[in-house]
C-alpha positions in Angstrom: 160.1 -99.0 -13.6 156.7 -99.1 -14.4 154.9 -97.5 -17.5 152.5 -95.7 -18.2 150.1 -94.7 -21.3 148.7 -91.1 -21.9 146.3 -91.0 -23.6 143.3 -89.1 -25.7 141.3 -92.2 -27.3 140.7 -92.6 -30.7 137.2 -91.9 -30.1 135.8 -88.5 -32.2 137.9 -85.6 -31.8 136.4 -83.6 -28.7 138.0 -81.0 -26.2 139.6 -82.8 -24.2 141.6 -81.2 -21.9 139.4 -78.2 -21.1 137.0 -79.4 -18.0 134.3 -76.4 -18.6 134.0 -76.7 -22.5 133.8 -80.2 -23.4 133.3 -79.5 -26.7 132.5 -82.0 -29.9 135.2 -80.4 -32.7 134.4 -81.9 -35.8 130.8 -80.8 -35.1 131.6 -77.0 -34.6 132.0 -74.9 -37.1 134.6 -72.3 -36.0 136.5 -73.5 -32.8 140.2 -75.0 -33.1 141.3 -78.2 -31.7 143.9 -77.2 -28.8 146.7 -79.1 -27.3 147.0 -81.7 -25.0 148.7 -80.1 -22.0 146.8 -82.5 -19.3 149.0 -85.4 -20.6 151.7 -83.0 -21.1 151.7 -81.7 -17.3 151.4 -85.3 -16.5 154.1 -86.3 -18.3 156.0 -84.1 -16.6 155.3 -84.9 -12.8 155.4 -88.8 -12.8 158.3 -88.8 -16.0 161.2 -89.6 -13.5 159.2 -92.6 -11.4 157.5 -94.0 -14.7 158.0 -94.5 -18.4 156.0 -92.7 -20.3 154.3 -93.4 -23.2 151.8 -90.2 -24.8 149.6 -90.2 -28.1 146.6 -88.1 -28.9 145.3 -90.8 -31.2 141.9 -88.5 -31.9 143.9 -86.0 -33.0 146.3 -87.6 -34.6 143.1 -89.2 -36.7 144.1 -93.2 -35.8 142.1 -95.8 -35.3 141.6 -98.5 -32.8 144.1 -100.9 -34.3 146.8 -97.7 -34.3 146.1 -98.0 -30.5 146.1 -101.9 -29.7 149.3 -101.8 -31.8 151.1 -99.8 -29.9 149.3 -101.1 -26.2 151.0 -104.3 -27.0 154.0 -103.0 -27.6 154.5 -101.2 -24.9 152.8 -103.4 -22.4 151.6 -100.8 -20.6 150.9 -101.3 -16.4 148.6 -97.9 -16.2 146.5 -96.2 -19.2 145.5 -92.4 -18.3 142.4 -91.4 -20.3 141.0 -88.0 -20.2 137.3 -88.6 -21.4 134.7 -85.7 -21.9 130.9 -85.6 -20.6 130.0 -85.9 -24.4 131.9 -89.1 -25.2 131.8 -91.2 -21.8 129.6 -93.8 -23.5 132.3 -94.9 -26.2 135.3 -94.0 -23.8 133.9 -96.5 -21.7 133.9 -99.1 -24.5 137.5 -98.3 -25.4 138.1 -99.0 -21.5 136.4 -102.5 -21.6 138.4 -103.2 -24.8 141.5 -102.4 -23.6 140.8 -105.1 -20.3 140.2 -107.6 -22.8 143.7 -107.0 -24.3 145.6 -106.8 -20.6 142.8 -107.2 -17.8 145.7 -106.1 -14.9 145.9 -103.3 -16.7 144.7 -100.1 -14.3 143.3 -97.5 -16.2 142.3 -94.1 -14.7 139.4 -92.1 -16.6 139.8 -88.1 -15.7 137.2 -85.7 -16.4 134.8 -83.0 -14.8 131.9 -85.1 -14.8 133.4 -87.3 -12.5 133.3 -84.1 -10.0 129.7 -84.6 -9.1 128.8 -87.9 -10.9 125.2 -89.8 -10.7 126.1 -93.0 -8.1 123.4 -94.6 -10.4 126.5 -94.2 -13.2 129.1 -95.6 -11.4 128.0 -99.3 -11.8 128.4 -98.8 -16.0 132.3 -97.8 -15.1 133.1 -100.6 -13.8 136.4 -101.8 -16.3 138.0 -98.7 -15.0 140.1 -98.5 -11.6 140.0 -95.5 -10.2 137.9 -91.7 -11.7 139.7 -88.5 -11.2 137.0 -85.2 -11.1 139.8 -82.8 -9.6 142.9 -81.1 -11.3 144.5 -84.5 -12.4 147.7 -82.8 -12.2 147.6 -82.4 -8.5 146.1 -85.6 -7.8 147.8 -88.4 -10.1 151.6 -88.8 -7.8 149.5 -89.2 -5.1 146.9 -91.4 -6.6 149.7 -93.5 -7.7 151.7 -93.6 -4.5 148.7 -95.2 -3.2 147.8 -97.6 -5.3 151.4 -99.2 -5.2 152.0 -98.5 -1.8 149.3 -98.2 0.6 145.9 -98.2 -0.3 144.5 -97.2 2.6 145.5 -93.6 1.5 143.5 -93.6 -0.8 140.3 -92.5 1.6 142.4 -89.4 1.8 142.7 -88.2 -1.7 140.1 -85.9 -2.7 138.5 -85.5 -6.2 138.9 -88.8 -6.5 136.6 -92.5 -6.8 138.2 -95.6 -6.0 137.0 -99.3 -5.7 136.4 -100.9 -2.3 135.5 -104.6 -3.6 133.1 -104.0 -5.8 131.5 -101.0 -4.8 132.8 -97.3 -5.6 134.2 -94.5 -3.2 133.9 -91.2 -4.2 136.4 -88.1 -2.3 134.6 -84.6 -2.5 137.1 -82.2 -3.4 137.5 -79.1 -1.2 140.5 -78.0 -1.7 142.5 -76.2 -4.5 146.1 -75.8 -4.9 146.9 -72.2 -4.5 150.4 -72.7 -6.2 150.1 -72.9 -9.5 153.6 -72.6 -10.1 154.4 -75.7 -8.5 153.3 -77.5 -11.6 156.1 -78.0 -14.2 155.5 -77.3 -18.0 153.7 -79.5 -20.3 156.3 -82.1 -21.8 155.9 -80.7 -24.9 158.8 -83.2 -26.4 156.2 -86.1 -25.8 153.4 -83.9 -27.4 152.3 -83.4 -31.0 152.9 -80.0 -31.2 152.4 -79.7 -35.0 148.3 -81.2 -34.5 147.4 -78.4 -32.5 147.1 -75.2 -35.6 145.9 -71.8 -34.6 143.1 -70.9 -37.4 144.5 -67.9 -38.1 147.8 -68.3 -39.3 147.9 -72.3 -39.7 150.9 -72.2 -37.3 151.4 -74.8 -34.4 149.5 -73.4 -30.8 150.4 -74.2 -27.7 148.2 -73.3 -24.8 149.4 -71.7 -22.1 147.3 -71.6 -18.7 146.9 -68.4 -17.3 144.8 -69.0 -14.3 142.0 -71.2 -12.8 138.9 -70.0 -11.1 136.0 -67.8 -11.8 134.0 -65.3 -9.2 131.2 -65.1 -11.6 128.1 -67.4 -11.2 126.7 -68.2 -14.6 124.6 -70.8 -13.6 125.5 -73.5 -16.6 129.1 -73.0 -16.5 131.4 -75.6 -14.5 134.2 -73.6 -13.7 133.8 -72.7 -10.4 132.7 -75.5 -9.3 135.6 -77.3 -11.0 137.6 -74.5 -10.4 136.5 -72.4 -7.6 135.8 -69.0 -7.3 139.0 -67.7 -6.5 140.9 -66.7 -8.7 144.4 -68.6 -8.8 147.3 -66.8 -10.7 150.5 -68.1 -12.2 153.5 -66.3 -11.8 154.0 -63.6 -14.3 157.5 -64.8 -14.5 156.5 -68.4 -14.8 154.0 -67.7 -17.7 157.4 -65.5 -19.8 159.3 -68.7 -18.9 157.1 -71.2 -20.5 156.7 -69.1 -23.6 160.4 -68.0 -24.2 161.0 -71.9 -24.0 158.2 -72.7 -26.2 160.1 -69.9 -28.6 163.4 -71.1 -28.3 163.2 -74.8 -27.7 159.5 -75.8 -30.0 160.0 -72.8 -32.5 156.2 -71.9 -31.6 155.0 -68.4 -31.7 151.3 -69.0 -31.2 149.7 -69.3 -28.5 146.5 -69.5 -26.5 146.7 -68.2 -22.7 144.0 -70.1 -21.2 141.8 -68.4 -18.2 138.3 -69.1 -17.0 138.6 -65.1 -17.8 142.1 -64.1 -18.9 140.8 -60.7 -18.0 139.3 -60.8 -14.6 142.2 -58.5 -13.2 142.9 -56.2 -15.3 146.3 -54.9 -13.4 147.7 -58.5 -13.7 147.1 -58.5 -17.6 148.5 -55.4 -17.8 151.6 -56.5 -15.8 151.8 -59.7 -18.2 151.5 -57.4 -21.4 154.0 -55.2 -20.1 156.6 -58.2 -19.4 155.8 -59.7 -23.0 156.5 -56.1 -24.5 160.2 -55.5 -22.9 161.5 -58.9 -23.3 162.7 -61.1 -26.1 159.2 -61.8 -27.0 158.0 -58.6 -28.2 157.1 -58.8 -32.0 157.7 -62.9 -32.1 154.4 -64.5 -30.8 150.9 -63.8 -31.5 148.5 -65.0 -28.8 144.8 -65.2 -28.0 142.1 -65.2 -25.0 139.0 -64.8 -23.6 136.6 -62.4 -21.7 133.6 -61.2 -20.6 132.1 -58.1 -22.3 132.3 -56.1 -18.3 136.0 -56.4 -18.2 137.5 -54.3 -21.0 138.1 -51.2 -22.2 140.9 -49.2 -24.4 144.1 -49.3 -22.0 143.4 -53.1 -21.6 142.7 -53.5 -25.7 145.8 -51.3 -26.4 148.1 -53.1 -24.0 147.1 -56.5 -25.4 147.6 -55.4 -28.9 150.9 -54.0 -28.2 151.8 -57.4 -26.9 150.7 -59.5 -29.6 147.3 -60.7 -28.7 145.4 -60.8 -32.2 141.6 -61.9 -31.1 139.5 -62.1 -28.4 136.8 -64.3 -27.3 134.2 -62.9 -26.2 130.9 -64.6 -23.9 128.1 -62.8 -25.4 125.8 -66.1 -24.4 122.5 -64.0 -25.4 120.7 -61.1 -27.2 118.2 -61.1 -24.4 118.3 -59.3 -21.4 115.4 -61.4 -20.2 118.1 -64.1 -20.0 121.2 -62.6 -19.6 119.6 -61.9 -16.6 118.0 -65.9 -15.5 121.4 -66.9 -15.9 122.9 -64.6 -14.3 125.8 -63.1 -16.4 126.1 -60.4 -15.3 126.1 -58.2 -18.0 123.7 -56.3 -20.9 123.2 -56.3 -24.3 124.4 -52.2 -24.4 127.5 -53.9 -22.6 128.0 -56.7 -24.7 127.6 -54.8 -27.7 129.7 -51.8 -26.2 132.7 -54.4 -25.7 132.5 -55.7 -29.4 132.8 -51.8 -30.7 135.9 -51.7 -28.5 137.5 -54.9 -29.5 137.1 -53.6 -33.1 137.9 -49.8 -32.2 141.4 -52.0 -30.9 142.1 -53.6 -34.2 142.0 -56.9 -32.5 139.7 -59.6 -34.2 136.2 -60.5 -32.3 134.6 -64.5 -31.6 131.3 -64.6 -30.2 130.1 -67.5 -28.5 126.5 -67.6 -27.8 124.0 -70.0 -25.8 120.5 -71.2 -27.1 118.3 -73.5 -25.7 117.6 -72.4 -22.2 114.9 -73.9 -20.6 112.8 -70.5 -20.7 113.5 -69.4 -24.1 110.9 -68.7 -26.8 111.4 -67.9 -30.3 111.2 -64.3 -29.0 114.5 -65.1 -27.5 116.0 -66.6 -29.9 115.2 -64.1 -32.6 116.8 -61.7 -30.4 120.4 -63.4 -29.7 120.4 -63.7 -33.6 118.9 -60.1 -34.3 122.3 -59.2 -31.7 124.4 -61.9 -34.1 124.5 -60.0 -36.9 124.3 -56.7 -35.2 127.2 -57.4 -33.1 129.0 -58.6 -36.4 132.2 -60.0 -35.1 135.0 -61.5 -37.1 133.6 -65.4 -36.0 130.6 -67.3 -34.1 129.7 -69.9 -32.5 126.4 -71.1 -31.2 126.2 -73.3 -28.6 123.2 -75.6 -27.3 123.0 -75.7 -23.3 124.4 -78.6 -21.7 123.3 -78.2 -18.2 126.0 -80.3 -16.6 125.5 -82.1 -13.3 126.9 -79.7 -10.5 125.9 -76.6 -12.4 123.0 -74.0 -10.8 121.7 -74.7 -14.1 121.0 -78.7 -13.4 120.4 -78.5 -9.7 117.6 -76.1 -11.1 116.0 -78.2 -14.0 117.6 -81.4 -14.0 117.8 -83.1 -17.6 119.6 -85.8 -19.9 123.2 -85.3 -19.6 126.0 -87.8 -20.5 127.0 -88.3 -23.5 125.3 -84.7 -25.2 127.3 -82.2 -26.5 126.5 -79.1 -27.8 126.6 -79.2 -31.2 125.0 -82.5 -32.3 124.2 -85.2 -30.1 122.6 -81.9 -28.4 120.9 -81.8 -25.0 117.0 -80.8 -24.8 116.0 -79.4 -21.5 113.5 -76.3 -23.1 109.8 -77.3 -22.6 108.5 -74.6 -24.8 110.2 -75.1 -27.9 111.1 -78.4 -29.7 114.4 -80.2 -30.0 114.4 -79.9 -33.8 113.2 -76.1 -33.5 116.5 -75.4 -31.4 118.8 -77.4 -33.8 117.4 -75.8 -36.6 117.8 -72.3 -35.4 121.0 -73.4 -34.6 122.1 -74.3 -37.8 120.0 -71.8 -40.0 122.2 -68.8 -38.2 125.5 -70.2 -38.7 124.8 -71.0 -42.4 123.4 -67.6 -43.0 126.3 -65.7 -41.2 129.3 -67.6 -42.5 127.5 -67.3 -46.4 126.8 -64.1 -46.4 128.5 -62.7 -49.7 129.9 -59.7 -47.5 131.3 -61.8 -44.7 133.2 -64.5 -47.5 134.4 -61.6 -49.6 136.1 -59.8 -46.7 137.5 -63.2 -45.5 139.2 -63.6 -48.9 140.3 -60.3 -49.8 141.8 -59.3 -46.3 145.3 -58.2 -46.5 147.1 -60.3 -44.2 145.6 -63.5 -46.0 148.4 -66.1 -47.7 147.9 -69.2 -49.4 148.2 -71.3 -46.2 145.7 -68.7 -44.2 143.3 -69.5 -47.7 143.6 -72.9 -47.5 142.6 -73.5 -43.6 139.4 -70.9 -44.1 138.7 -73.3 -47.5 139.2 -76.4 -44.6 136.8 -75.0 -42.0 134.0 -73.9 -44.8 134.1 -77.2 -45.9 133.5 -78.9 -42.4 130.8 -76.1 -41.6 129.0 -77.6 -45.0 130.0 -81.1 -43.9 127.7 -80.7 -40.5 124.9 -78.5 -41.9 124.6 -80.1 -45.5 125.6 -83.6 -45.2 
């Protein structure tokens, strides 16, 4: 039987396994590092034709010799590496190293930018075997079968590249899977489950996906071109599967239901609250999600509530209508600030996640989205510096430096108005001033529902948010 390692690299601690937000952790100041569910599903489909070996090294903070310890061990015929847009530079380093320790060794790299990736690219990937850029879950068994099998096959597998001699294939992909519930769980017995915390109760998190796709057509997000613009649905009975197992089997109550936009259908989220609330669950798990500011209002926020959701993510991107409009969100700053009031009216907690940096924006803009920052006032932020990744409107548009930027310090610069270090330091001077506010610490410490635990993970991300901006 032949084996296989899963793997995050010890190489920085990014976001891995969510295709649209790429994100550098340790470099953020308020988002949580979630769990590793593309190994996990993996794990799952290939676990009775292979052995399987998984490790998040980054997030289990080991090194390189953690790694080629354990690779010669295990003796590995396959390493699986999900690599991010930010870090493809020193994931491909780790890839060279690891064909100096076993050069038969086929290792596949999976990530979005492999969806749409520069040919020019392709020649500084060559240690790796094959690239995925579509759902990894769908394609690995098949990718696989091929490789061992009949290679030939492989010209019909989209979303993926593949070698001919020395030259690289890439597959369009065109096609989703419409049935999401053909995918088993996450093997959470091979995962970490106790690296993956939710901020707000220091408890282990799973993640739970919801549904893929987005209709909207923000033009720097991924999703649907990684996703597609229908909307794909689990099962409602699937989802209250998975999270009465992750109950009863992992002891975890937290949880994050992932969704381009958990509330895009708002009679499917109520159907899901509804099924939470009159089953065993009811009163044991607290979860969170996302949305847009255009798709709530009280009966959704109640419903929620009632079934344990606790905060809410919301895309407020800008607190300019001038471009809320260029990148086409779909939505106002009387909405955005409308669905904040309503969140709060709710009881649930607020996140903000904003956008600077767009290649039209003047200080007039960005004094605005902060003027809305502290207006809007929710419970968290986080500013984000565009990326405009290749296959977005936003690139085919303007173009600009991509690989390895993130979008919180190795940041992107596509803005010809204002400078690189303007952007950064607006950045930086808005988070400092909101998070040490007097007001905003005070409530954070005297809230109700804190404990000693709760205290000492808000004490663990202040001290990372002075790490970036001080050190």
């Amino acid at each position: 039987m032949k084996k296989i390692m899963l793997i995050y690299p010890p190489v920085g601690t990014y976001q891995r396994g969510e295709d649209r937000c790429q994100i550098n952790i340790n470099a953020s100041c308020a988002n949580d590092y979630r769990a590793c569910n593309d190994l996990g599903y993996i794990a799952s489909i290939l676990r009775q034709e292979y052995k399987i070996f998984l490790k998040d090294y980054s997030g289990e903070k080991l090194t390189y010799s953690d790694f080629e310890r354990d690779f010669k061990a295990e003796n590995p015929d396959i390493v699986f590496i999900s690599t991010t847009n930010a870090s493809i530079y020193e994931d491909i380093e780790f890839v060279q190293k690891i064909k100096l320790l076993k050069e038969k060794t086929i290792v596949i790299l999976k990530g979005a930018l492999f969806f749409n990736i520069e040919a020019n690219f392709l020649n500084k990937i060559s240690s790796a075997d094959y690239l995925i850029g579509g759902e990894a879950e769908f394609i690995i068994q098949p990718l696989l079968n091929a490789h061992y099998n009949d290679k030939s096959e492989l010209q019909n597998i989209e979303g993926i590249c593949y070698k001919n001699g020395e030259n690289w294939i890439c597959n369009k992909l065109e096609h989703f899977c419409e049935d999401l519930d053909k995918l088993p769980y996450p093997d959470r017995n091979l995962m970490n489950n106790k690296l993956y915390k939710n901020p707000l109760t220091n408890k282990p998190m799973a993640t739970i996906s919801i549904s893929r796709g987005c209709p909207s057509s923000c033009i720097y997000c991924l999703s649907p071109v990684i996703s597609g613009k229908k909307v794909r649905f689990r099962s409602i009975n699937s989802i209250i599967d998975e999270l009465t197992e992750c109950v009863e089997k992992y002891k975890i109550t937290d949880f994050f239901f992932k969704s381009d936009t958990f509330t895009i259908n708002k009679n499917y989220v109520i159907e899901l609250c509804e099924r939470i609330i009159n089953s065993n669950l009811k009163g044991k798990i607290n979860w969170c999600a996302n949305s847009r500011t255009d798709s709530l209002d009280s009966e959704l926020l109640e419903k929620m509530k009632q079934a344990g959701c606790t905060i809410i993510a919301l895309g407020i991107e800008s607190g300019s209508d001038d471009s809320l409009n260029k990148i086409k969100k779909g939505t106002s700053i009387v909405q955005n600030l409308k669905a904040v009031e309503l969140v709060k009216k709710s009881g649930l907690l607020t996140f903000g996640f904003y956008i600077i940096g767009f290649p039209w924006e003047t200080i007039e803009h960005l004094n605005q989205t902060k003027d809305l920052i502290f207006k809007a006032n929710t419970d968290f932020i986080e500013i984000s510096a565009v990326v405009p990744f290749r296959g977005s409107e936003l690139y085919n548009l303007y173009g600009g430096e991509v690989l390895g930027k993130d979008s919180f310090k190795n940041t992107a610069y596509i803005n010809g108005i204002l400078s690189h270090k303007q952007i950064e330091n607006f950045r930086k001077n808005v988070i400092l001033k909101y998070y040490l506010r007097p007001s905003y610490i005070a409530k954070k410490i005297f809230n109700k529902n804190i404990n000693f635990s709760l205290f000492l993970n808000y004490i663990k991300y202040g001290l990372r948010l002075l790490k970036n901006y001080f050190l």
